[in-house]
N, CA, C and O atoms as a MOPAC input file, in Angstrom:
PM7 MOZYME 1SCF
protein

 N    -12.12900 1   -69.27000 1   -40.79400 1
 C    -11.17800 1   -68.67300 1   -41.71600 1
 C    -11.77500 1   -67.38400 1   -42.29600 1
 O    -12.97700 1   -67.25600 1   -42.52900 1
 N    -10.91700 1   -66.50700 1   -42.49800 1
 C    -11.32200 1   -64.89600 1   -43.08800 1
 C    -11.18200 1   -64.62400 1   -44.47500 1
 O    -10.06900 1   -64.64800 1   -45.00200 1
 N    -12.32600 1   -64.34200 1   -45.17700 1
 C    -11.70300 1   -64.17900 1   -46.67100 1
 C    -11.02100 1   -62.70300 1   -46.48400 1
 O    -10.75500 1   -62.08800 1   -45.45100 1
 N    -10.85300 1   -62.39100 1   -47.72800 1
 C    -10.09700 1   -60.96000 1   -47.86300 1
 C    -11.21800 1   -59.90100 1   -47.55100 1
 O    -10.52900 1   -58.98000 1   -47.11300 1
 N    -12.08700 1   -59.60900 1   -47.52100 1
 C    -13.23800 1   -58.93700 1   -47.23200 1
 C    -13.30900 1   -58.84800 1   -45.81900 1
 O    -13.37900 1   -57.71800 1   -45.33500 1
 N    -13.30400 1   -59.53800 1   -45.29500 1
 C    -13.08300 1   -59.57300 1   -43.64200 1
 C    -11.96200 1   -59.06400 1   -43.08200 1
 O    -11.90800 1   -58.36200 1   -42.07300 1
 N    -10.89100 1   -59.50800 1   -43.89600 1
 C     -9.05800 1   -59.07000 1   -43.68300 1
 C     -9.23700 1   -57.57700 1   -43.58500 1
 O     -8.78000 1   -57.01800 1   -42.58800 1
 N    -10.06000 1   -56.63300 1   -44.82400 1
 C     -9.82300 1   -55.29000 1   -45.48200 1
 C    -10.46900 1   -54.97300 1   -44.39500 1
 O     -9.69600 1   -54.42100 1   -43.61300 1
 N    -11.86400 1   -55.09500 1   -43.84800 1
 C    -12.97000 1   -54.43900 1   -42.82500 1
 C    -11.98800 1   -54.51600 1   -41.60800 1
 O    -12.01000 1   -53.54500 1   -40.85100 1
 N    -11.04200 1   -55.64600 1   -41.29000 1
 C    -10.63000 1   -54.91200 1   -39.70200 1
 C     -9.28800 1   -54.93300 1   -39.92400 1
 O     -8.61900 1   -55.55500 1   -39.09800 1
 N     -8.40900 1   -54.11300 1   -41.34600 1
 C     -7.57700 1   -53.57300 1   -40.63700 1
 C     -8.44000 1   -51.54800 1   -41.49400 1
 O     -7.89300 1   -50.51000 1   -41.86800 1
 N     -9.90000 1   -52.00200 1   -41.41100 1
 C    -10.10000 1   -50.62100 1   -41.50500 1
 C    -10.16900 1   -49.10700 1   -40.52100 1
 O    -10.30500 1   -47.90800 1   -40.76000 1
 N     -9.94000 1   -50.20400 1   -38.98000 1
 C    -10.09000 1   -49.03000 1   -38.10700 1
 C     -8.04900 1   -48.82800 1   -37.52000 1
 O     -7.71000 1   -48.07700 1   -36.60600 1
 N     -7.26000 1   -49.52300 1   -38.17100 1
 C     -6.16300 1   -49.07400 1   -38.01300 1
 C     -5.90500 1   -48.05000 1   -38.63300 1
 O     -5.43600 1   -46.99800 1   -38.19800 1
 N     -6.39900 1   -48.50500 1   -40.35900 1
 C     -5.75800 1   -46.86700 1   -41.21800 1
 C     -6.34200 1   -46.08100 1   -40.84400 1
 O     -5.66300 1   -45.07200 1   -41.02800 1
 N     -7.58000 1   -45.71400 1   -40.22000 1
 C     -8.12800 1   -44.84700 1   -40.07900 1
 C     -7.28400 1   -44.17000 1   -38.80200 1
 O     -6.89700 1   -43.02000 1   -38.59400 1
 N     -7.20100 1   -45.16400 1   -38.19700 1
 C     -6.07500 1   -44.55500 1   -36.81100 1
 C     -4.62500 1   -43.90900 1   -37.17800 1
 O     -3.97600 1   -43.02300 1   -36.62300 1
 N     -4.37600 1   -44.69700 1   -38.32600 1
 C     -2.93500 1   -43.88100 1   -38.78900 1
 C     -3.14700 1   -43.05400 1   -39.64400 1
 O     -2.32300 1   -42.14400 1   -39.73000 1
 N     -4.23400 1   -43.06000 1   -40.51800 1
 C     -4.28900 1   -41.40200 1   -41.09200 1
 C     -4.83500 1   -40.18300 1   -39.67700 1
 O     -4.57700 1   -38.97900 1   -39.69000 1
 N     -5.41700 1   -40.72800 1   -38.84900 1
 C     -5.60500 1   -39.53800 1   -37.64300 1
 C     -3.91100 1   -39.41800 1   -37.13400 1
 O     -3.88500 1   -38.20700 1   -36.91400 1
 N     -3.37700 1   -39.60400 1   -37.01300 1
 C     -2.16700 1   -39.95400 1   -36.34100 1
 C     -1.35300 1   -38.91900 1   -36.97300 1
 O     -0.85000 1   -37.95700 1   -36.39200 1
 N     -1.25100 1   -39.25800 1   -38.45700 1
 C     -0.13200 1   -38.81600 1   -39.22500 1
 C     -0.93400 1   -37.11400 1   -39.35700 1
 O     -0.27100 1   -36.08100 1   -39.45200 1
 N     -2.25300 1   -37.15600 1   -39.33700 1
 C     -2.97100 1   -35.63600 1   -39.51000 1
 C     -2.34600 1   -35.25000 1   -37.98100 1
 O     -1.75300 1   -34.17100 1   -37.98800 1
 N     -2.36600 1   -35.68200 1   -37.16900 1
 C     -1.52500 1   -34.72400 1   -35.81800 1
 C     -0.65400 1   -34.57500 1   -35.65600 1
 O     -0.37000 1   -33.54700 1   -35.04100 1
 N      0.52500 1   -35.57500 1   -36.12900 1
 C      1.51500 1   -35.03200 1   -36.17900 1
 C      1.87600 1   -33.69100 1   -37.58900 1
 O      2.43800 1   -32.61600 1   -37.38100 1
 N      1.50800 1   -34.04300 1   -38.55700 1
 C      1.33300 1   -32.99800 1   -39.67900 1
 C      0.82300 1   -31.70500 1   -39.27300 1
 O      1.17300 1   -30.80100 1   -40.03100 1
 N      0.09100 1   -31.35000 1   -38.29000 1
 C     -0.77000 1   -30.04000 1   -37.93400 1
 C      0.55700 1   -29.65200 1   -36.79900 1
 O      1.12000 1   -28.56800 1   -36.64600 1
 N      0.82400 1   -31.07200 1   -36.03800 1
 C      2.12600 1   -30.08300 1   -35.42100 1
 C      3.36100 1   -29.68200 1   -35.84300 1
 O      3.91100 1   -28.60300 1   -35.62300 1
 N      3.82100 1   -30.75500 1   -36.55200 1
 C      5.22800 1   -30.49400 1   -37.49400 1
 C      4.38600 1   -28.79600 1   -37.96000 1
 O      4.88000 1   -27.95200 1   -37.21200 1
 N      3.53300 1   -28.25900 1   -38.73900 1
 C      3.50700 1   -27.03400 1   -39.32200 1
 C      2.91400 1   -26.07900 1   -37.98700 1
 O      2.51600 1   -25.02100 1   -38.47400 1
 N      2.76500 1   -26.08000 1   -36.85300 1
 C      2.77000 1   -25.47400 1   -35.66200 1
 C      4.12000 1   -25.11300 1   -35.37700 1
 O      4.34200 1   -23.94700 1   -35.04900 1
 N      5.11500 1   -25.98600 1   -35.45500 1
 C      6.63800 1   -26.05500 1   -35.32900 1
 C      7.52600 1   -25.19900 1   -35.67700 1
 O      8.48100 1   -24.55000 1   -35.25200 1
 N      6.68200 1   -25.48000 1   -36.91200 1
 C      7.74900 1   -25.30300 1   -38.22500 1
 C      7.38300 1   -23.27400 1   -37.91800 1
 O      8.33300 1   -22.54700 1   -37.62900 1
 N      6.24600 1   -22.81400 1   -38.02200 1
 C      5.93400 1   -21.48900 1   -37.92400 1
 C      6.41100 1   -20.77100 1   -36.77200 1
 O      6.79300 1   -19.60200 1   -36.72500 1
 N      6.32400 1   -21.81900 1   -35.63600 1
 C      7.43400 1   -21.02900 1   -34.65300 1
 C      8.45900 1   -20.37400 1   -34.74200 1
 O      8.84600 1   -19.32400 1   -34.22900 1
 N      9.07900 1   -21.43700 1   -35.78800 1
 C     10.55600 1   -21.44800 1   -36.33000 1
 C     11.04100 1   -20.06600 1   -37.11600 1
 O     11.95100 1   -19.23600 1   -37.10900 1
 N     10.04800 1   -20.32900 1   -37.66100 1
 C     10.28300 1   -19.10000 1   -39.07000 1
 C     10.13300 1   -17.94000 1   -38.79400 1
 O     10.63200 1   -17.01300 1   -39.43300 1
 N      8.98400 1   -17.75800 1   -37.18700 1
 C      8.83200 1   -16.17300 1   -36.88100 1
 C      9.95600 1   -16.08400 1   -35.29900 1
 O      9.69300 1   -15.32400 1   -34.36700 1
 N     11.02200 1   -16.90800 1   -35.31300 1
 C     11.79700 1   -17.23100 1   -34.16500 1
 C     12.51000 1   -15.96600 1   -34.28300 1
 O     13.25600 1   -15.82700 1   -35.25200 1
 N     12.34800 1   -14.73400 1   -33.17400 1
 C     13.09400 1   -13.27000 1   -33.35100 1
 C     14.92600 1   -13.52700 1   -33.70100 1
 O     15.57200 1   -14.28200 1   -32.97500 1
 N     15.52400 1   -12.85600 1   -34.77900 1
 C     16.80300 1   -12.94600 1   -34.80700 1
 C     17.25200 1   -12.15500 1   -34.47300 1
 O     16.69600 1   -11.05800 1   -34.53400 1
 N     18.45700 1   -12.31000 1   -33.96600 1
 C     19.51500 1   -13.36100 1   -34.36800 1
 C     18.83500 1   -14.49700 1   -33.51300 1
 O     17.91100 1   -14.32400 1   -32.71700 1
 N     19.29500 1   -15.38100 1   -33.73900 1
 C     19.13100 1   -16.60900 1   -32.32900 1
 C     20.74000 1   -17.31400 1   -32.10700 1
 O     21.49200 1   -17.79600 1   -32.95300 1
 N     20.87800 1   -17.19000 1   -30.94500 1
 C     21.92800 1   -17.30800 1   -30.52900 1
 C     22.06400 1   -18.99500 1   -30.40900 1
 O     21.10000 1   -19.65400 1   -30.02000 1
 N     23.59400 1   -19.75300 1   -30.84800 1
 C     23.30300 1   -21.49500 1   -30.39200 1
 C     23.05600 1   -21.71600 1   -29.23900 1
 O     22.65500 1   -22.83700 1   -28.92700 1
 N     23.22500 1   -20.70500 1   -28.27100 1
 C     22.62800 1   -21.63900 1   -26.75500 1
 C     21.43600 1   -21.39600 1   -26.47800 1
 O     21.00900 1   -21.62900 1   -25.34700 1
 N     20.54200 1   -20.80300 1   -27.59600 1
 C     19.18800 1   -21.04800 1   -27.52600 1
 C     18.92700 1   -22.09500 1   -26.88600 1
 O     19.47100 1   -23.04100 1   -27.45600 1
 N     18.12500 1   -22.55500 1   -25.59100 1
 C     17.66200 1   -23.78200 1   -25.79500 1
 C     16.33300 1   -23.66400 1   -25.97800 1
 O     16.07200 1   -24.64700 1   -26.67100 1
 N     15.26500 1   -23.04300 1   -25.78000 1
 C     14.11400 1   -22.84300 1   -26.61600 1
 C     14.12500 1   -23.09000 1   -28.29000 1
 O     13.56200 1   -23.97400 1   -28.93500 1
 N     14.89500 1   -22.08300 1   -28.70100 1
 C     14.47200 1   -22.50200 1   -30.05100 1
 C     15.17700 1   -23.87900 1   -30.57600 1
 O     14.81500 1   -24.60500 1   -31.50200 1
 N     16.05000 1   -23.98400 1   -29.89200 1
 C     17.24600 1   -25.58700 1   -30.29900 1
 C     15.86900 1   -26.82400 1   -29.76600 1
 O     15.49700 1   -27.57500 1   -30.66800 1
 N     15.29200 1   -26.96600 1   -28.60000 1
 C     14.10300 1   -27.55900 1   -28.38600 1
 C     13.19500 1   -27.51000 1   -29.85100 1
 O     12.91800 1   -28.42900 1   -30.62100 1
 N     12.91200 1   -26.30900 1   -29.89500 1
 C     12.02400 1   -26.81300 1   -31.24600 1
 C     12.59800 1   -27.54700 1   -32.39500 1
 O     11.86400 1   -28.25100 1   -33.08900 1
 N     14.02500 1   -27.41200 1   -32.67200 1
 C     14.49700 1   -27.69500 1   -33.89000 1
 C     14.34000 1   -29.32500 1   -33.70400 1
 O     13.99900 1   -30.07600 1   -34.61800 1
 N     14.63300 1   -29.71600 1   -32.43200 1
 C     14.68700 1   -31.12600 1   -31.55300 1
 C     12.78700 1   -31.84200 1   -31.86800 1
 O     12.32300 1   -32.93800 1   -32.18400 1
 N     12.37100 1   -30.84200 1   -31.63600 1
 C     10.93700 1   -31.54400 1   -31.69600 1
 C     10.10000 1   -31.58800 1   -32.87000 1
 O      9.11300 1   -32.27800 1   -33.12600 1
 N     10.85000 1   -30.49900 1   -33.67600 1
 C     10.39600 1   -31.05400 1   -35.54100 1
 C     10.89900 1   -31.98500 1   -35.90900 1
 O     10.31200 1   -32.63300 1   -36.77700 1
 N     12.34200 1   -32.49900 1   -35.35300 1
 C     12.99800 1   -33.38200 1   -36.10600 1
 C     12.45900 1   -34.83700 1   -35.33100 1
 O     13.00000 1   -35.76600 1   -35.93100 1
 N     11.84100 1   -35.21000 1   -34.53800 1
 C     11.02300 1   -36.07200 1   -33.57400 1
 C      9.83900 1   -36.18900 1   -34.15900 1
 O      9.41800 1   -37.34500 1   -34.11900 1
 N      8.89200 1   -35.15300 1   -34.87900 1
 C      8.12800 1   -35.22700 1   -35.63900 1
 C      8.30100 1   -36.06900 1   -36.96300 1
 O      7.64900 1   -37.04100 1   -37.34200 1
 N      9.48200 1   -35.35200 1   -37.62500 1
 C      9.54200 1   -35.75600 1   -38.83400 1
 C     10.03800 1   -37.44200 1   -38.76200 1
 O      9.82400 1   -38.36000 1   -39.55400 1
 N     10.60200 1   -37.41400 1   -37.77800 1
 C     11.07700 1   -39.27300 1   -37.69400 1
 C      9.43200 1   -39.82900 1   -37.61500 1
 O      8.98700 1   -40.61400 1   -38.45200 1
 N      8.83000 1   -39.43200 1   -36.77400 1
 C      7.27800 1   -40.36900 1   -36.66900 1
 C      6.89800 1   -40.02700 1   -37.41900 1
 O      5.71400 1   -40.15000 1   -37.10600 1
 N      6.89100 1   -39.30600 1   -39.02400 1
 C      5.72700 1   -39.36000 1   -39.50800 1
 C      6.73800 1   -40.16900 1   -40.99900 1
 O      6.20500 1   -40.91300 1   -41.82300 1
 N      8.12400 1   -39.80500 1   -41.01800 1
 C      8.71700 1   -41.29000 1   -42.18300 1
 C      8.15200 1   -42.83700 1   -41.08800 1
 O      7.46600 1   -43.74300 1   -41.56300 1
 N      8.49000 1   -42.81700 1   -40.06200 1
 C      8.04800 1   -44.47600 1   -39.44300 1
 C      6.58000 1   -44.57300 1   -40.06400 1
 O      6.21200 1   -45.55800 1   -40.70400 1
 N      5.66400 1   -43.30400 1   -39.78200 1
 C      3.99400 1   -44.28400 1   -40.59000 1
 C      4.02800 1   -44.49800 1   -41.96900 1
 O      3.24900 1   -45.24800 1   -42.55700 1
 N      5.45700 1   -43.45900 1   -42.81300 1
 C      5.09600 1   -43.83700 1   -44.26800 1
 C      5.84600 1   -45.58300 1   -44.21300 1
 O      5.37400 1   -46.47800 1   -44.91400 1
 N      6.73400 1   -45.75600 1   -43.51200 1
 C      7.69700 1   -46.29200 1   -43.83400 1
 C      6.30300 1   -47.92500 1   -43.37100 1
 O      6.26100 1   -48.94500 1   -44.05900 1
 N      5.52700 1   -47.72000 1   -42.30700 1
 C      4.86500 1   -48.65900 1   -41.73100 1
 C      3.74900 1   -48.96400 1   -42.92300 1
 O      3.43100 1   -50.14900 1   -43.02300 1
 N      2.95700 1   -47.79200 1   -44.07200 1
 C      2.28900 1   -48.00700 1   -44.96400 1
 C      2.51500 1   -48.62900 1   -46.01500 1
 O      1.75500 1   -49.25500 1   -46.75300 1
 N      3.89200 1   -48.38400 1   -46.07300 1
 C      4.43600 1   -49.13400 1   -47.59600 1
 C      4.68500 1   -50.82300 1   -47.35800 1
 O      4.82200 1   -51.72400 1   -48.18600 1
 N      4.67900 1   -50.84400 1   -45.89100 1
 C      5.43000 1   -52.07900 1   -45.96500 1
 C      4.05800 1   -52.97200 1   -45.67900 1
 O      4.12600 1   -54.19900 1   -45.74500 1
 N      2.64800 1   -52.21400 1   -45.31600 1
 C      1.33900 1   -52.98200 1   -45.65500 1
 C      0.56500 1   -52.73700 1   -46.25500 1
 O     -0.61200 1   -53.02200 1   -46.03100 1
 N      1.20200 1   -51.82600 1   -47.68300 1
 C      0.71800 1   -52.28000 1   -48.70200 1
 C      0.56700 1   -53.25500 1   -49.24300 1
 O      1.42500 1   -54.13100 1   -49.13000 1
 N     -0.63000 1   -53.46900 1   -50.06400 1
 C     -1.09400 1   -55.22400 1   -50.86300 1
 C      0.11300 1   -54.96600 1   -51.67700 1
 O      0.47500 1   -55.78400 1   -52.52200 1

């Protein structure tokens, strides 16, 4: 049987995996996001380059509410 001391030590290499996780997606969401902002205008809607990016921040931003959403719910 595991006391709580044992419980905390191995789920210590998960958080550590989900704070690396959420730091890569965070460095790319703001890789994204700067694309975005220096994206030459006008931009036309059949962009599909820049419509791709808008697609892949918003793919970002879903995985990085799922790790908050996964932290809160293993919180003590």
């Amino acid at each position: 049987m595991h006391d709580h001391h044992d419980i905390a030590s191995m789920d210590a290499p998960l958080r550590s995996s989900v704070h690396a996780r959420r730091a890569a997606l965070e460095r790319e969401r703001l890789r994204v996001q700067a694309e975005i902002v220096s994206y030459p205008m006008p931009i036309p809607a059949c962009d599909l380059y820049f419509n791709g990016l808008l697609e892949q921040r918003a793919r970002i931003c879903e995985q990085l509410a799922a790790l908050d959403q996964h932290e809160r719910n293993s919180a003590p």
